[in-house]
C-alpha positions, 0 to 999 in steps of 0.5 A: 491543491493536492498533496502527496506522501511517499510519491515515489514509491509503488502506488505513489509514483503511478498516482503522481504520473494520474494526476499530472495528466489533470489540471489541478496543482499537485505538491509533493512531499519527499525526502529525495527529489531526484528520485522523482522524474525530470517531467515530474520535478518540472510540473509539481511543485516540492516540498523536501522532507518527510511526513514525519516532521511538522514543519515539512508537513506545515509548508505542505499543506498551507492551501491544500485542498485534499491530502493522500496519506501513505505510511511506510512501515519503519522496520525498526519502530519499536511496535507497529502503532509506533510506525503507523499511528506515532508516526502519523500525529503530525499529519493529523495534526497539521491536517487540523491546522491547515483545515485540509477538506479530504484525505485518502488514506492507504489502509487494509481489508480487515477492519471490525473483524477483531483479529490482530494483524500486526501491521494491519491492525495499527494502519485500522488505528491510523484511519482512527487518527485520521478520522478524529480530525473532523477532516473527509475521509476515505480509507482504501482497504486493500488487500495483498499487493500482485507487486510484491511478487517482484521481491522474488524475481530471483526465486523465480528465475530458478523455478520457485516462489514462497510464501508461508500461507498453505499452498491452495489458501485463496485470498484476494490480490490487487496492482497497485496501479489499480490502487492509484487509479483509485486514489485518484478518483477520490482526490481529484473529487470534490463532492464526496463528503463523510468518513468511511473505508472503501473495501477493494478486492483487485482483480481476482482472489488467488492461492500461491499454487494458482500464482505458479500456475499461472507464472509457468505459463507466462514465463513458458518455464516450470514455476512451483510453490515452496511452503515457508516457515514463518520463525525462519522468516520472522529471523531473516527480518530480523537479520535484515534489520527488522526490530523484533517487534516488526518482525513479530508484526509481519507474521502476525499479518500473515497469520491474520491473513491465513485466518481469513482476515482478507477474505470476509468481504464478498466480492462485488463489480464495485470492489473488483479491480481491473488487473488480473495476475495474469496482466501483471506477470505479462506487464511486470513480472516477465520483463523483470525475470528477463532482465 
């Protein structure tokens, strides 16, 4: 038995769709199962809920074999380590309990560098949850995802995409379709033993100037980068919602990653992933700005 957090988001509903394809049984954890699809409803089975919650994480993991384990950050926790490794105590826990052989966990490049990362540094400490469980454990550290590009389909639309990072700042970018692929890999494994991080480039290390470039061309229409400033940004999370702290946190990733937190790993076959950006604007990005 499988069991899946956050299966409808970006890695988890193309992680689901994986499995499914294969013969071992998959349980899902979710708050909203009509947000899963039909096909999926019908052949996994459900558990309704968030992995927050003992009891849900209790029904879920009776006879589980191997967990994935996504955090989504709540933007309004009153510091990072509230909403990844608080928030993560009850999985650790029931992890113990349920004495769940394998868990993969979704974490970030960066660990060991001794640089604070906001977000970063408190999933590094989730994987240290994880790990004190005594359970098997693989922690995909990975880079910026190509996806969140799709936040500025509307930018994009009129010619602009930003970012607070100087314009020819190259850092590596993953799809998170290679990320599910990869999860997938380890879960449906069982011969893996041991504790460790595995450090995932995706497909190519890019700058936002590159991105433009790049966009340009696929779209057939002029793409440029617009440099952003991190307090305005810091107060539009806020407006949006953000608590403070979080705010903070974000920029203090983005500062991280701007000191090279990303970046201190050498590229390998082994640690490149298949989809470069320029797949992703094809298979992604270009039908969004067109619809």
């Amino acid at each position: 038995m499988i069991v899946i957090t956050a299966p409808t988001g970006q890695i988890g509903s193309k992680l689901v769709a994986t499995l499914l394809q294969q013969s071992e049984p998959v349980r899902l954890i979710t708050r909203d199962p009509g947000k899963l699809p039909a096909e999926v409803r019908d052949r996994a089975e459900i558990v309704v809920g968030s992995h927050r919650d003992r009891d849900v994480l209790d029904r879920a993991l009776e006879g589980a074999d191997a967990l994935f384990w996504l955090m989504p950050a709540d933007a309004t926790a009153s510091s990072p380590y509230e909403a990844y490794v608080t928030a993560s105590v009850p999985g650790a826990d029931a992890v113990v309990r349920h004495a769940v052989a394998r868990v993969v966990i979704i974490s970030a490049l960066g660990r060991g560098s001794q640089i604070y990362a906001g977000h970063v540094s408190a999933s590094h400490a989730m994987e240290d949850l994880f790990r004190s469980t005594g359970a098997h454990v693989r922690a995909l550290a990975l880079p910026t995802f190509m996806d969140n590009i799709l936040r500025q389909t509307a930018t994009i639309r009129n010619g602009v995409i930003s970012g607070t990072l100087p314009a020819d700042f190259t850092m590596p970018w993953i799809a998170t379709k290679d990320i599910a692929a990869l999860a997938a890999k380890y879960l449906l494994d069982h011969t893996w033993t041991g504790q460790d991080s595995v450090e995932v480039l995706g497909g190519e290390d890019l700058s936002y100037h590159d991105i433009a470039e790049i966009l340009t061309d696929v779209l057939g229409t002029p793409v440029r980068f617009e440099h952003g400033d991190r307090t305005a940004v810091r107060h539009f999370l806020i407006s949006c919602g953000f608590s403070e702290a979080m705010a903070q946190s974000m920029m203090d990733m983005d500062l991280a990653g701007e000191r090279g937190i990303n970046n201190a790993t050498p590229r390998t076959a082994e640690s490149t992933t298949p989809t470069t950006f320029r797949e992703f604007a094809e298979e992604a990005i270009k039908p969004a700005v067109a619809e």
